[in-house]
PAZALO-276608 format. One record per residue: x, y, z negated of N, C-alpha, C in turn. Coordinates in pm, whole numbers, plus 50000, padded with zeros to 5 digits. Each point is the difference from the previous one (the first is absolute). Example, Ala and Ser with C-alpha at 12.3 -4.5 7.8 and 13.67 -1.06 7.14 Angstrom:
513194943149220499115011950000500905012050000499655010550072500825011949994499235010949927
***
This chain:
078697192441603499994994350136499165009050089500515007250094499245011550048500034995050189501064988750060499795001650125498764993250040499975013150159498434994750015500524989150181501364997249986500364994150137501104992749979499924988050038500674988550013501595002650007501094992849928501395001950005500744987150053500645005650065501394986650060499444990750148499235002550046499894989750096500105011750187500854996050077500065008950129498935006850022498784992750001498695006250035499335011149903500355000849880500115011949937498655001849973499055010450022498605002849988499124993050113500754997650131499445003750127499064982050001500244990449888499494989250024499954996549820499024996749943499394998149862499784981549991500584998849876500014986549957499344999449852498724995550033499095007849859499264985449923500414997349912499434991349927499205001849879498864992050013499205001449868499664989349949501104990649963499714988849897499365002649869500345008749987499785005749855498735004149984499155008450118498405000950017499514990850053500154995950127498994993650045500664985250020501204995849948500354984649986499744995649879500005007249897499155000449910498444996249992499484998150057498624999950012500044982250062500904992249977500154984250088499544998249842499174984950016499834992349912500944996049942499964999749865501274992249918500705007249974500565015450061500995006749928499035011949918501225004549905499605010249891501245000849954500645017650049500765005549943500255003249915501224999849884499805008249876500715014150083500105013049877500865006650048501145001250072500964989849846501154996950068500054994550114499474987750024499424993350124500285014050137499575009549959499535007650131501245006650053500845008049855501415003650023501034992850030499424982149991501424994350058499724998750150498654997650043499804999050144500625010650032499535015649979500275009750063501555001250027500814992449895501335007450021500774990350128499334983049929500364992750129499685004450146498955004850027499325004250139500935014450037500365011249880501005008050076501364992750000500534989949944501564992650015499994998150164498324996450031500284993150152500485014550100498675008049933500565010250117498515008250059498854992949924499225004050094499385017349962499405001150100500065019849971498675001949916498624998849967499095003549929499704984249901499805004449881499694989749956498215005649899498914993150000499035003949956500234992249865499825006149930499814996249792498574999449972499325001250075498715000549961498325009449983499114997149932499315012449982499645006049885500945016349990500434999649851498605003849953499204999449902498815011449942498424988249983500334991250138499014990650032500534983649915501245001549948500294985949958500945005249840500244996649921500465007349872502014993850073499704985350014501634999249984500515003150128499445008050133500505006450137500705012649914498705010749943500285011349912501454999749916499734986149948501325003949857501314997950119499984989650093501314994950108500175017050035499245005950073500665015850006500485010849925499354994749908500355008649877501474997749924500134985550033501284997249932501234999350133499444996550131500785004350117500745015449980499175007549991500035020149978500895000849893500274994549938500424997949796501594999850048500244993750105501554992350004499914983050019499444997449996500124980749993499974995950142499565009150116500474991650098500785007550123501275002550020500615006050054500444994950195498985009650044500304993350118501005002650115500654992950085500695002050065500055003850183499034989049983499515003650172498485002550049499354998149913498194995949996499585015949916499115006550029498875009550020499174991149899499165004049904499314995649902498655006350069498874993849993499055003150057499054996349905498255008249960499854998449954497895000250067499604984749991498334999250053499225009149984499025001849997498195003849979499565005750128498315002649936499555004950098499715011549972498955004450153499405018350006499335001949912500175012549955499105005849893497884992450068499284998949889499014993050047498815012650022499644988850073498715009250095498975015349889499975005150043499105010749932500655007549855501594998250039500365009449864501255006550100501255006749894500345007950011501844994550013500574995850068501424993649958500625004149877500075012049947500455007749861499024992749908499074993249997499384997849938500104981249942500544993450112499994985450031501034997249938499494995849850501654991549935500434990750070499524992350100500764990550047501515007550090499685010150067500595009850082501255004449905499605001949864501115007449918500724990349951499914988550001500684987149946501125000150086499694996750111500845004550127501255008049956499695015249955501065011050016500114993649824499824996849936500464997249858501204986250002500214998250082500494981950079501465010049969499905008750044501255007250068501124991450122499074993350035500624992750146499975010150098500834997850108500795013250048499084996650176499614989049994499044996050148498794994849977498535003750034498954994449963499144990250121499634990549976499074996250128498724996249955498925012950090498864996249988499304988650070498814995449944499144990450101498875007549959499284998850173498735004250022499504990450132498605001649987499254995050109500075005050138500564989250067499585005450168499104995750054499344986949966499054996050037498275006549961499425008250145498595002149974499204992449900500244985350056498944997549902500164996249839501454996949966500435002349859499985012849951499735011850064500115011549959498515005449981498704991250084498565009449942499584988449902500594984649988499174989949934500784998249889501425001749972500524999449899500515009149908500225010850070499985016749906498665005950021499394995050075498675006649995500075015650000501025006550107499945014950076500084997850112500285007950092500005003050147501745002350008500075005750151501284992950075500395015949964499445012550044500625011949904500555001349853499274995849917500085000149866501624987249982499644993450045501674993650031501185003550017499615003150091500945011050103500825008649869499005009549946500325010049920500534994549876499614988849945500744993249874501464995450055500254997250102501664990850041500595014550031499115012150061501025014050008500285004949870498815004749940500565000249858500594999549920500044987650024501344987949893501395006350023500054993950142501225005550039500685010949988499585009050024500145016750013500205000949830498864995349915501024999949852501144996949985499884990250042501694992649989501035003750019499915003650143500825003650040500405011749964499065011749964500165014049944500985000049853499874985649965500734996449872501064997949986500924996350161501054999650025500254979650028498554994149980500844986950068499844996050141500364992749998500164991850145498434991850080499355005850059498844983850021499764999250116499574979649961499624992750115498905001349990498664992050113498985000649947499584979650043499634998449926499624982650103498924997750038499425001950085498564999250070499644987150016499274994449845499534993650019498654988450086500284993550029499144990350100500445004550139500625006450063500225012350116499634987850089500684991350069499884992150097498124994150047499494998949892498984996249998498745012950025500265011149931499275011949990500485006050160500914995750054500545008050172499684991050065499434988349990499604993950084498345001150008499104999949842498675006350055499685012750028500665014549949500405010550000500995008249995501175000250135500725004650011500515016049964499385007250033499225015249978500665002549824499014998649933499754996049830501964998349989500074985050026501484998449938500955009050006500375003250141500615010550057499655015649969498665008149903499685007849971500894995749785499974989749933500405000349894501575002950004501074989050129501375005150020500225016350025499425005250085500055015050016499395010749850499294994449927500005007249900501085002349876500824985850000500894994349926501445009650057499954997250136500675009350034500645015050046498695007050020499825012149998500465004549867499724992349867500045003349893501445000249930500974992750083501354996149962500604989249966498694985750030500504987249983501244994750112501495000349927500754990750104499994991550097499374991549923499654985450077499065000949936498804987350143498644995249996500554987850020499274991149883500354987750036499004994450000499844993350153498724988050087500004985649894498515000149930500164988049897499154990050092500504983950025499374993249963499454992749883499065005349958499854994449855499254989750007499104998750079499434983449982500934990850086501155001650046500984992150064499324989250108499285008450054498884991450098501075004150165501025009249976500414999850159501214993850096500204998250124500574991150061501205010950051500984995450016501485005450057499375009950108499874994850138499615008450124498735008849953498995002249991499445008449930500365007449903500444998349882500345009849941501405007050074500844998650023500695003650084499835008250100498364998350087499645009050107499435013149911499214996349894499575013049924500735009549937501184991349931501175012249979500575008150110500204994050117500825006050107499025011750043498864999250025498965007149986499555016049927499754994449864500345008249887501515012150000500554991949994501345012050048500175001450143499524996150060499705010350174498985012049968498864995549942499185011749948500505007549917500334999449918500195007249894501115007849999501144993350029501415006949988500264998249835499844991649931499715004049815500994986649973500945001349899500904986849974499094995549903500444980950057499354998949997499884981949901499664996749916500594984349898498884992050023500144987349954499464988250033500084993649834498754991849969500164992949909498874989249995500324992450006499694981150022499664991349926498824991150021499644993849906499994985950071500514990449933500114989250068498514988350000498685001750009498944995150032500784990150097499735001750113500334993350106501514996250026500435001449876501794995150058500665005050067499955012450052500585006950130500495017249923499894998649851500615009549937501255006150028501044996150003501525000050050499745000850177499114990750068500335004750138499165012550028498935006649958499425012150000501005012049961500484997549878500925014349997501424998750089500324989050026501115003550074499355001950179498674997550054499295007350107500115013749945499495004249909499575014749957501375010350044500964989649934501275010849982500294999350170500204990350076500164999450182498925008350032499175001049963498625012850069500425013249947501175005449910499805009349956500225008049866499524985849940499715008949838501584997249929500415014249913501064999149936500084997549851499354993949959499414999649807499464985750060500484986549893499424990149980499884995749857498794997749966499744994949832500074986350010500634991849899500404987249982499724996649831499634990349976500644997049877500884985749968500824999849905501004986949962499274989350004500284990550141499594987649971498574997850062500095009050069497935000250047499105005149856500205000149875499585001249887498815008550074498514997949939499205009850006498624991550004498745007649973498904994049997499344988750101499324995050001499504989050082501314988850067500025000850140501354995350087500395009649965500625008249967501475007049936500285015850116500825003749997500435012050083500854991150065500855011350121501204996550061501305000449849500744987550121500725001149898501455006550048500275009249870501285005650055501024996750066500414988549913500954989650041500584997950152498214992650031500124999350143499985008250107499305009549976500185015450101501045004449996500965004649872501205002650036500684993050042500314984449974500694992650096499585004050163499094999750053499325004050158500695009550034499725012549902500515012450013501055000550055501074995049935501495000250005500774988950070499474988850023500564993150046499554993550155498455003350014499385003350139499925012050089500015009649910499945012450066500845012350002501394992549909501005007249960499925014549973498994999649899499725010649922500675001649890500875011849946500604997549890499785008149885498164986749965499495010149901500374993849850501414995249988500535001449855501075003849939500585006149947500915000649963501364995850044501025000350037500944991250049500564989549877499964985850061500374991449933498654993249926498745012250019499564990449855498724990150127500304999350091499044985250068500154990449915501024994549965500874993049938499404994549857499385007449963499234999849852498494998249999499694995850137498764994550022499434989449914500844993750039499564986449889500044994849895501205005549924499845004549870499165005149948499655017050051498985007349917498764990250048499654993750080499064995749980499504989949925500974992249965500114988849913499715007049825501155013250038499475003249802499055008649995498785006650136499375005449977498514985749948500094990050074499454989749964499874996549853501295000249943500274997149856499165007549913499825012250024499515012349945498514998250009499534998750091498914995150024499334984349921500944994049979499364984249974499934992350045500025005550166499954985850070500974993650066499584991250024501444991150090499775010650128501854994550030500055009050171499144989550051499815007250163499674991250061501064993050132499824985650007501204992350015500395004650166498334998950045499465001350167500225018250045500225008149934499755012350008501215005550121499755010250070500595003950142501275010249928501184992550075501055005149985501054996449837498994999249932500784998949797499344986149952499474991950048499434989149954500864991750000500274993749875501264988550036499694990350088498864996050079500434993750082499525005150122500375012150047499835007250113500754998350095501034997349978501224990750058500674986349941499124993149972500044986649968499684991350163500924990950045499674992250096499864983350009498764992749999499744989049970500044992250104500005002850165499704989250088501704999450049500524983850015500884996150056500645008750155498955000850054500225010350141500395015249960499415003249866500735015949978501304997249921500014990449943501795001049947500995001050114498984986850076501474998750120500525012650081498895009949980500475009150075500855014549952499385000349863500285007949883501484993449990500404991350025501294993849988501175007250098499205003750085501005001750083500105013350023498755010149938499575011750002498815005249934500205005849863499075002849918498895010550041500475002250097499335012650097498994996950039500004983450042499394998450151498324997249907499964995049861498934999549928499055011249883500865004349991499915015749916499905012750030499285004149980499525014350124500845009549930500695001649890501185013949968500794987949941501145003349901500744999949933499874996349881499514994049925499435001649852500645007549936501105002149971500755003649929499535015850009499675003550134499605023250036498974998449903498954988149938499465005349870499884995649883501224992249936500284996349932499874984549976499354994050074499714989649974500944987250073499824988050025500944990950013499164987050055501034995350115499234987950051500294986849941498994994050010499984982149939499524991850142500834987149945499824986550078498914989449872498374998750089499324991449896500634985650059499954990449933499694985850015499474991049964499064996250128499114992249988499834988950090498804994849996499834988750109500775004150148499795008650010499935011650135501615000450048500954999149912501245003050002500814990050111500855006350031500654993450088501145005049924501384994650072501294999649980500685014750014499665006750075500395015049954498945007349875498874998049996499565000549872500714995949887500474989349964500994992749902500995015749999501124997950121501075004450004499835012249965499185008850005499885015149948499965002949864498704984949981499685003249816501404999049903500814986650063501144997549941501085010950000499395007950101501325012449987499355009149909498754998150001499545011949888500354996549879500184988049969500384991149825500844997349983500935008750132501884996649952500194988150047500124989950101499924987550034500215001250133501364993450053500485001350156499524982550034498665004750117499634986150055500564998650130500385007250024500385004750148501384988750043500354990849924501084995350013499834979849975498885003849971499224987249922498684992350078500085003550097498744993250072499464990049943500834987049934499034987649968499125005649829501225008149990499005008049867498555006150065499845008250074499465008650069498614990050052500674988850064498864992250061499124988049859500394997149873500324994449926498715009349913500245014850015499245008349913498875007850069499934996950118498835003450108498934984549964500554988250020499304987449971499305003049842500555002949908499564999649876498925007249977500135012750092499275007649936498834997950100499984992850106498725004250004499344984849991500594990449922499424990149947499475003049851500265010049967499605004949851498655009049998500565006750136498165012650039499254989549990500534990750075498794992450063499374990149869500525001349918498984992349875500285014749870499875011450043499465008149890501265011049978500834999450028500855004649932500355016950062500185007649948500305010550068500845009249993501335001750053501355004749949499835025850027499275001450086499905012950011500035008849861499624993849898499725012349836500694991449932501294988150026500814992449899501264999450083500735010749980501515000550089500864990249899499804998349853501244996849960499214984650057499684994549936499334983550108500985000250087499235005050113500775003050183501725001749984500485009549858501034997950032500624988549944499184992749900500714984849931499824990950136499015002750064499544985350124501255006950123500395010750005501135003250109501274995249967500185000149875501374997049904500024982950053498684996349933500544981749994500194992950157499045007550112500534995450063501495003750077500275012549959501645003250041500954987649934499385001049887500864985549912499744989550102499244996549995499684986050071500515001750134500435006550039500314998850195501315001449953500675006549881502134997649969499794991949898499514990349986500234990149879500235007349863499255006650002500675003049838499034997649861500135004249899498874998949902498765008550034498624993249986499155008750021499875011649888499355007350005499745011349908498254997749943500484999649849498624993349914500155006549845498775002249929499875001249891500944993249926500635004749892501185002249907499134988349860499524991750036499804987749948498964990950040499984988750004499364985950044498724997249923498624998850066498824996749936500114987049990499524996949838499934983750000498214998249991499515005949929498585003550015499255009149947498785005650012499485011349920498494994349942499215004749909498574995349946499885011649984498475006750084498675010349938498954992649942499295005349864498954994449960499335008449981498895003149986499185010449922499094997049877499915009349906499744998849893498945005349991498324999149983499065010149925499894995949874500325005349922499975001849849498615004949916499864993149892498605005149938499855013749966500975005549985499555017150039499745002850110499534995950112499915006050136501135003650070501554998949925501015002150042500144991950135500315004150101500914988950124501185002650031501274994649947501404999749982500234986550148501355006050083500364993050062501154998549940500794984150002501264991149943500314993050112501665007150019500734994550073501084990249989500514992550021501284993249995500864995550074500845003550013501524994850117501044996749936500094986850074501294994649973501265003750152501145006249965500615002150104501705000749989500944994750064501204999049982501265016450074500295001049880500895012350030501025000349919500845006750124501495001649886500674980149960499004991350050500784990249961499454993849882498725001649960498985000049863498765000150031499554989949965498084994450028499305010249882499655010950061499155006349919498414996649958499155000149895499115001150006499315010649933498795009250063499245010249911498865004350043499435001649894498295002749975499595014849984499025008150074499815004349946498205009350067499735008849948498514996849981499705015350111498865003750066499845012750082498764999450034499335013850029498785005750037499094994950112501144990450074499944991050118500494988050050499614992550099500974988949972501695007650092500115012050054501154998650088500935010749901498855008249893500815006949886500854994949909499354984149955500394986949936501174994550054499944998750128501124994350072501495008650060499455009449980500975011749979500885001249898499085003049934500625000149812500604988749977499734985950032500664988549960501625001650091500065003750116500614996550041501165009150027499655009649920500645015349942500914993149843499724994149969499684996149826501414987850065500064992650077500514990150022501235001050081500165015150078500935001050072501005013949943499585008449885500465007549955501185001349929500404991449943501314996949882500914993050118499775001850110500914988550094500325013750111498925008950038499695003950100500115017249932500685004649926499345015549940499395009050109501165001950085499135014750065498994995350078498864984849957498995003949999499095007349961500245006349894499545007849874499055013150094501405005850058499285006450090499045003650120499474985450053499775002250042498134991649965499155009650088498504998349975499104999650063499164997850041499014993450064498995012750038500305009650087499395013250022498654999750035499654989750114498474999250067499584984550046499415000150004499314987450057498794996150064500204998850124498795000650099499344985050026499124997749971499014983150070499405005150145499624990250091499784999950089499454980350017498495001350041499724989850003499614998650204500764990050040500184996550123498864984950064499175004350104499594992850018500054994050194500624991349983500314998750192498745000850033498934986650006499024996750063498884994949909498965002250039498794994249903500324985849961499684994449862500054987049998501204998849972501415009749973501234995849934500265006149850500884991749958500205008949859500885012050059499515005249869500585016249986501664995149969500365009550083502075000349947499835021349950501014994249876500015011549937501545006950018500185012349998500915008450012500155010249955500945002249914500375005549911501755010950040499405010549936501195012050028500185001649916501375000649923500675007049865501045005050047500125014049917501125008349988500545003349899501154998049992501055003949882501015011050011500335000949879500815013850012501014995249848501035008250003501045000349873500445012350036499395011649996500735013549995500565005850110500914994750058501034999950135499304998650128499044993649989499234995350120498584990749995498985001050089498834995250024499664986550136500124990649982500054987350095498884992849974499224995950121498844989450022500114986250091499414993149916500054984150007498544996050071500044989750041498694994650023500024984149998498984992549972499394987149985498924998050008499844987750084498764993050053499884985149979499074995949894499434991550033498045001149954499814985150022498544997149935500145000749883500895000249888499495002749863500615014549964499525008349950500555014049958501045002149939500084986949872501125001649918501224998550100500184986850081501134997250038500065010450089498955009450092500575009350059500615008049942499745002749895500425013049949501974994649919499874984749967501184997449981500874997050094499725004050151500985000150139500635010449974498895006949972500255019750031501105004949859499474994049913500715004849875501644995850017499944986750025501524990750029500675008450123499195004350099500695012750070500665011649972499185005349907500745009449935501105002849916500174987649895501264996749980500984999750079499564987450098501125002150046500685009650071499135006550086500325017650016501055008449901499664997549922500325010149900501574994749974499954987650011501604988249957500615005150159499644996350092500375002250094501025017249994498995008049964500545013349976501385002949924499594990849885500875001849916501444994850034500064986050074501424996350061500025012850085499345000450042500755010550112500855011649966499305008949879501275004549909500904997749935499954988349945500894991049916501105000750110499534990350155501485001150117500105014450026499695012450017500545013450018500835000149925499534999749854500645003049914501624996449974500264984450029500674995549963500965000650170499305005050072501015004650131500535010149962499625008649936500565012050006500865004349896499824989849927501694996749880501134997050037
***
């Protein structure tokens, strides 16, 4: 892998899309890369498109070292992304030929290097403990090796915003050394992420009025204004922005790529990706998440599943008539997709959207429509909450469509006659929960027992045990998650409990919900939901099926 400049996107060299999840998103609490870990990010982050990607710091960390080593080997073949590779200047009072950290660097065999050094005076006499010459000469140094070596370098001037604001002089004397020396780009760090849009913004515009020197930005989100700082930086000027996946990065996190390139491209019609791949925004961000460990995030700008989620009655109605008039792009320019929540909040074009999202024409059905606006928000209103339980919402849309054409309602695929939880502590310290339901199916009073880790595991299992020889392709299906939620209106009332379960049988993943004051029976609303979901499903192929004979 030898390019030292970005492939496939119009802007070509003349604008840099540089990510370092891999160094410095790395450094967020909670993650820890393995190798592999690092080669699947990297390959996902060039699928998107973006032009530098940082792997790390090889020499200073053993598994950065081996990721280049096995990058160089053949294992990661890139397509549009420049492999870039951290450290810093040879250190104060020696010789760069001399500074293994320096030779780690050219041993990386990464084809672009980016140094960090101090711009700030006073990080430079209190924390390297030299002077602003002796600096100077370590970031020329460096460079001028490097580059004599045949790679590519940035330099990132660290603290810069802060060090040009008590000593302008100093900062602006470390960029000119970096550059005299053959550094490409200087990139302006906020590293304590202490700065505000309009300010940093006036200092870049600044900086490259003085200087004439191209010129990058890289952001730390302290103050939340990570994403709106580099996209000021890039309007003031600078052509290199560092991002990493997801905000990932130490403290409040870096900018996050995500969202700057959305800005980029869809505010400022910049077309710094690839053609087509905007589109893969939200995806890669979702499996760069995976990779990482953590959940996406739901709230996140532009790829968050509910970034275009709309909950108030006044935005359906209007979203109804024009998805435009509530949504600032398209979802779809980055992969992602709009939802109708429902809740208390909902009004009747709320209904009518969700139902078109679940395959369900309300549009023709008003007393349905008005029938399922009443329900539901007589259900918020004592606990209940349909937004994270679509299949629910779509059983409570179904019955009342039934109920406004007379027809059969739509219900679980057999009749409760009653159920018993008991609990057992046993003289071994054992505590076994025992369930029992009696329930009519198929035309046959079943009864069955049987025993679980809990009382709703118990009642599961019994009622698994009791509906199986009647019911098979229950078999498949299982009880994936289960969320409690203890609800309290007002001081001085009992608690109402609510309960989320999700099931799955292979084919598909559907959530239920139930509310009452006792847990069990909530959780046996939610469970009896899901069945019937699932029965529901199943006629529905059964009539395809038998249409299409």
């Amino acid at each position: 892998m030898t390019r030292t400049t970005p492939a496939g996107t119009p802007l070509d060299d003349d604008f840099h899309v540089y990510d370092t999840t891999l160094r410095d998103g790395a450094q967020r609490e909670g993650i820890s890369y393995s190798v592999t870990d690092k080669l699947a990010v990297a390959r996902l982050l060039d699928s998107l498109g973006v032009g530098f990607i940082e792997g790390g710091w090889p020499g200073a960390l053993p598994k950065d070292t081996e990721f280049f080593h096995r990058a160089a080997d053949g294992e990661l073949d890139l397509d549009h992304a420049a492999l870039v590779a951290f450290g810093a200047t040879r250190r104060a009072g020696t010789t760069v030929d001399a500074d293994q950290q320096v030779r780690a660097l050219l041993d990386s065999r990464a084809p672009v290097v980016t140094l960090v050094a101090k711009s700030d005076r006073r990080h430079i006499e209190r924390a390297l403990r030299t002077d602003v010459a002796e600096n100077c000469a370590m970031v020329a140094d460096t460079v001028r090796y490097l580059v004599d070596a045949g790679r590519r370098v940035f330099l990132d001037a660290e603290h810069f915003f802060d060090g040009y604001a008590f000593d302008p002089d100093t900062s602006l004397r470390v960029l000119e050394a970096a550059a005299t020396a053959g550094a490409d780009v200087l990139v302006l760090c906020d590293t304590n992420g202490g700065q505000l849009p309009l300010k940093l913004a006036e200092t870049v515009g600044e900086v490259v009025a003085r200087t004439g020197f191209r010129i990058g930005i890289h952001c730390q989100d302290d103050t939340g204004c990570a994403v709106a700082n580099s996209v000021a930086a890039v309007q003031a000027g600078a052509t290199h922005v560092q991002c990493t996946a997801n905000g990932y990065g130490e403290r409040a996190g870096n900018a996050d790529l995500f969202a700057v390139l959305g800005n980029l491209a869809t505010k400022l019609a910049m077309p710094v990706l690839p053609e087509g791949k905007l589109r893969e925004l939200t995806r890669v961000s979702h499996a760069l998440a995976e990779i990482a460990n953590l959940a996406p995030q739901t709230h996140q700008a532009y790829v968050g599943q509910s970034t275009f989620a709309h909950k108030a009655g006044l935005h359906a109605s209007a979203i109804k008539v024009d998805p435009e008039l509530y949504n600032h792009i398209d979802p779809a320019v980055v992969g992602n997709g709009m939802r109708v929540l429902v809740t208390e909040m909902a009004g009747r074009a709320s209904l009518e959207l969700k139902g078109a999202e679940l395959g369900l024409d309300l549009s023709g059905s008003p007393a349905a429509v008005t029938g399922a606006v009443r329900r539901v928000k007589e259900l918020e209103a004592r606990g209940w909450s349909f937004e994270a339980a679509d299949a629910s919402l779509e059983l409570l849309l179904r019955r009342e469509m039934a109920a406004a054409e007379g027809a059969e309602p739509v219900e679980a695929p057999f009749e409760l006659e009653s159920y018993r939880v008991v609990l057992d502590h046993r003289s071994t310290d054992e505590v076994v929960s025992e369930a029992t339901v009696k329930v009519h199916v198929a035309g046959q009073r079943v009864i069955a027992t049987a025993e679980g880790n809990g009382p709703v595991n118990a009642l599961d299992a019994a009622l698994r045990k009791a509906l199986v020889p009647h019911l098979p392709w229950l078999r498949a299906v299982e009880l994936s998650d289960y969320k409690v939620r203890i609800l309290i209106d007002a001081p001085g009332t009992d608690a109402v409990t609510r309960v989320l379960v999700e099931s799955r049988d292979g084919a598909e993943e559907w959530t239920t919900v139930g509310v009452h004051g006792n847990i069990v029976e909530a959780s046996w609303l939610a469970l009896c939901d899901a069945l019937a979901y699932k029965a529901l499903r199943r006629n529905e192929v059964g009539a395809a099926a038998a249409q299409g004979a």
